[in-house]
C-alpha positions in Angstrom: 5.4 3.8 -10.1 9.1 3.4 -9.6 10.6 3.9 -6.8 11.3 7.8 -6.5 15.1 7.0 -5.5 17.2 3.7 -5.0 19.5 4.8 -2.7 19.6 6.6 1.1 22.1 9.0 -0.1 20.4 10.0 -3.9 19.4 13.3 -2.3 22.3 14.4 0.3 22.7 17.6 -1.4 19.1 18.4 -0.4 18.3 20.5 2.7 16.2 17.7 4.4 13.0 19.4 4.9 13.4 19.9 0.9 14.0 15.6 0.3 10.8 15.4 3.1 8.9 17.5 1.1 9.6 15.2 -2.5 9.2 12.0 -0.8 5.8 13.4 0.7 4.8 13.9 -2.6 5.6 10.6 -4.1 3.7 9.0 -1.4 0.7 11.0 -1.8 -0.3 9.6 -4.7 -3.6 7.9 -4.2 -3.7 5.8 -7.4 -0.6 4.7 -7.1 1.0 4.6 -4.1 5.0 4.6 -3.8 5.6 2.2 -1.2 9.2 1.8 -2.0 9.5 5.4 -0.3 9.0 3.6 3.0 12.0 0.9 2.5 14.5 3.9 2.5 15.6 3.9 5.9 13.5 4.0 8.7 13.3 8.2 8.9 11.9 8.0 5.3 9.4 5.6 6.8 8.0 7.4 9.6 7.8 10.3 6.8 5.9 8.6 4.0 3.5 5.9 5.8 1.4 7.7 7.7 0.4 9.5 4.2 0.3 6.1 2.7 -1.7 4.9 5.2 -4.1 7.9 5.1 -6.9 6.4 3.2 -7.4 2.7 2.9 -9.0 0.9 0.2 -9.9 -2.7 1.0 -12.1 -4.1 -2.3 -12.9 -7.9 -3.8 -12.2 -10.4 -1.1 -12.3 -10.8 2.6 -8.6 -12.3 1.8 -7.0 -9.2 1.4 -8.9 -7.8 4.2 -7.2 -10.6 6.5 -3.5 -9.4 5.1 -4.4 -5.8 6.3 -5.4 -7.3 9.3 -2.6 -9.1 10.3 -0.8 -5.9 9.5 -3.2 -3.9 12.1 -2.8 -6.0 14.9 1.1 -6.1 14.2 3.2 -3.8 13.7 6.6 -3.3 15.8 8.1 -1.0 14.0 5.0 1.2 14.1 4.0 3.4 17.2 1.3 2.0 19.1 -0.9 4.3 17.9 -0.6 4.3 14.3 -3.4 3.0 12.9 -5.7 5.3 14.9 -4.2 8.6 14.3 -3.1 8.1 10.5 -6.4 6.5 8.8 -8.5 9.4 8.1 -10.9 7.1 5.8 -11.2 3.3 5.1 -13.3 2.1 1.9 -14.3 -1.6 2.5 -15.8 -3.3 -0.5 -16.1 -7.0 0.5 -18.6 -9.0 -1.5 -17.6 -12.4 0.2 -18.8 -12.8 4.1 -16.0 -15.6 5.5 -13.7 -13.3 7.3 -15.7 -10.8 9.4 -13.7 -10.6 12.3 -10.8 -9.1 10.2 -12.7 -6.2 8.7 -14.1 -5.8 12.6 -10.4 -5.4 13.3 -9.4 -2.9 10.7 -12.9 -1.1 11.7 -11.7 -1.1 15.5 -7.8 0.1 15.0 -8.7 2.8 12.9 -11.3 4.5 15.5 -10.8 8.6 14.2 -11.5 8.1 10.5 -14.0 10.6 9.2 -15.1 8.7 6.4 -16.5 5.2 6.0 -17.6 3.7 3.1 -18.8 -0.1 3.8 -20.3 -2.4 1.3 -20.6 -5.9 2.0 -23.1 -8.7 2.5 -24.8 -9.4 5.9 -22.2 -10.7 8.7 -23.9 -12.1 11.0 -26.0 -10.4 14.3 -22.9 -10.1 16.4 -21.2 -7.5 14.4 -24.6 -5.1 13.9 -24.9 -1.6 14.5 -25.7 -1.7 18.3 -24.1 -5.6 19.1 -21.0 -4.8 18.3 -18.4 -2.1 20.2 -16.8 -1.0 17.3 -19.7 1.3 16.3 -19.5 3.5 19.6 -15.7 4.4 18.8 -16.7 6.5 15.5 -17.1 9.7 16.8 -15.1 12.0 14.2 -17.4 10.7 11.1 -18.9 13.1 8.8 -18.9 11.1 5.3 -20.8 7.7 5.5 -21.7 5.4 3.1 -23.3 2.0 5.1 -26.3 -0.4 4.3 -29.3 -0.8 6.1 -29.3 -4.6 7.4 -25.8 -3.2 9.4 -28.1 -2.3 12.1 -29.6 -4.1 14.4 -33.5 -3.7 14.7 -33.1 -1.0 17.8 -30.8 1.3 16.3 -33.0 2.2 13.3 -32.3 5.7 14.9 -30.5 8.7 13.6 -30.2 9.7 17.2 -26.2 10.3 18.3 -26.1 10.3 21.6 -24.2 7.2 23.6 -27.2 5.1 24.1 -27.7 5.2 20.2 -25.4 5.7 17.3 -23.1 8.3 18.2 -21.4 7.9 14.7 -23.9 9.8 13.6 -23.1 12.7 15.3 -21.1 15.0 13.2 -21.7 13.3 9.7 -22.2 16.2 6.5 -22.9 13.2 4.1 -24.6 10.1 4.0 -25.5 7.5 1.8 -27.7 4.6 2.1 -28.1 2.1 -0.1 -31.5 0.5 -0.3 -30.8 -3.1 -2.0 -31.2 -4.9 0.9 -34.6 -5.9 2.1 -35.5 -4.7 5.5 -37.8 -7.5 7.1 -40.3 -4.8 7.7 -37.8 -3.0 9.7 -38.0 0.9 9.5 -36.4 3.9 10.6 -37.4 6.2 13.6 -38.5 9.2 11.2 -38.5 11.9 13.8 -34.7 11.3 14.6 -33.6 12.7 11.1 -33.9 15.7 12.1 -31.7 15.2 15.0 -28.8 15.2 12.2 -28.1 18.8 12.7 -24.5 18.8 10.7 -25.7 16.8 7.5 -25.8 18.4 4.0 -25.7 15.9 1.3 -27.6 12.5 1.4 -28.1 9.7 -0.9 -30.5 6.9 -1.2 -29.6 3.9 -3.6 -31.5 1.6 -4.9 -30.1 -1.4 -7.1 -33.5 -3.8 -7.0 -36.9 -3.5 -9.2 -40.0 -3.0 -9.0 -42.2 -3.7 -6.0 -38.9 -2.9 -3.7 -38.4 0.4 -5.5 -42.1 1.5 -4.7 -41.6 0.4 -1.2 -38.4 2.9 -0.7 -40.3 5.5 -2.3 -43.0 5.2 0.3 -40.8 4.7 2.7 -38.4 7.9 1.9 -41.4 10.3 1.6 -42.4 9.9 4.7 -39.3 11.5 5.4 -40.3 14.7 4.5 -41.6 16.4 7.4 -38.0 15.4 9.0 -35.7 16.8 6.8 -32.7 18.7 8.5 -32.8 22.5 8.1 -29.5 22.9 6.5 -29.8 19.4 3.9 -28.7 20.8 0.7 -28.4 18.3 -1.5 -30.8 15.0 -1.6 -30.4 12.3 -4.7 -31.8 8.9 -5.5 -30.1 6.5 -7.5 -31.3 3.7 -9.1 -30.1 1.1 -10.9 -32.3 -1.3 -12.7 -31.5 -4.6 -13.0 -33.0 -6.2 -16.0 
């Protein structure tokens, strides 16, 4: 997109709120974002970013999750408080496991976000569900997308409260993909019902075979636990041939 104008003064014949409300507008575009809105002047700026900065795609390589990074941890012309009251949802797709610490990072300054979608290979034990302090902060999430072998093997739990997984505490959807193996591990069944705000859950499966049949097993034994007010429950599967 080009850049809506390409000088300060292109709209001085606009009430402001009206050249707030345009600029807004350009920014707001998901798919294409018009980041030249923030290289205005700096009121245009602390119009337009915290839009831009709204929802956070992070996908491919753990390199461009380092350059967000470094943009996290420092950003002077930015209140202090940016990150963590502007990001309303971060979508991590990293299929390369060298730079951990930086998508901890993003995860810790962005602690208010309501949805998480997280897809990467294991990380290591430090930075599991339960080791790790960036997990307790997520309090506001209701949509969640994370795999399995993110938790460690005593937070298998759907429970919310502070001793457990307190992310889990106002989530409306979750989905859980189920291509990782689980070294036996399995979930505390009776704590499902426990998620008292969740409407819409999805189990994914992208293996074959004897791992599908496992799941199944696994997932029917759910039953009993099912949350009064579910509404919607899917299974995906994607076969691999």
């Amino acid at each position: 997109m080009a850049s809506p104008i390409r000088h300060a003064d292109c709209f001085h014949d606009f009430p402001e709120d009206i050249v707030r409300t345009i600029l807004e507008e350009a920014a707001s575009d998901t798919n294409e974002p018009a980041w030249a809105c923030a290289r205005v002047s700096r009121k245009v700026q602390g119009w337009t970013e915290p839009i831009m900065y709204r929802h956070i795609r992070v996908e491919h390589t753990s390199a461009r999750a380092v350059l967000l990074a470094r943009t996290v941890n420092s950003h002077p012309a930015k209140p202090a408080t940016f990150f963590a009251t502007s990001v309303k949802s971060l979508y991590i797709d990293v299929w390369d496991d060298s730079e951990p610490t930086a998508i901890f990072s993003i995860l810790g300054a962005c602690p208010n976000i309501v949805g998480l979608h997280l897809s990467t290979l294991y990380l290591g034990k430090s930075f599991l569900v339960g080791n790790h302090s960036v997990w307790k902060g997520f309090s506001k999430l209701e949509k969640l997308r994370i795999a399995p072998n993110m938790f460690s093997p005593y937070h298998f739990t759907f429970l919310s409260g502070p001793l457990e997984n307190p992310m889990f505490a106002f989530i409306t959807h979750l989905e859980l993909p189920w291509n990782y193996r689980l070294r036996g591990l399995s979930w505390k069944l009776p704590s499902f019902s426990s998620l008292q705000a969740l409407t819409h859950m999805c189990i994914l499966s992208c293996d074959s075979g004897g791992d599908i049949i496992s799941m199944f097993v696994q997932v029917r034994s759910w039953v009993p636990h099912i949350p009064t007010q579910l509404m919607i429950y899917t299974t995906r599967i994607r076969v691999r041939y």
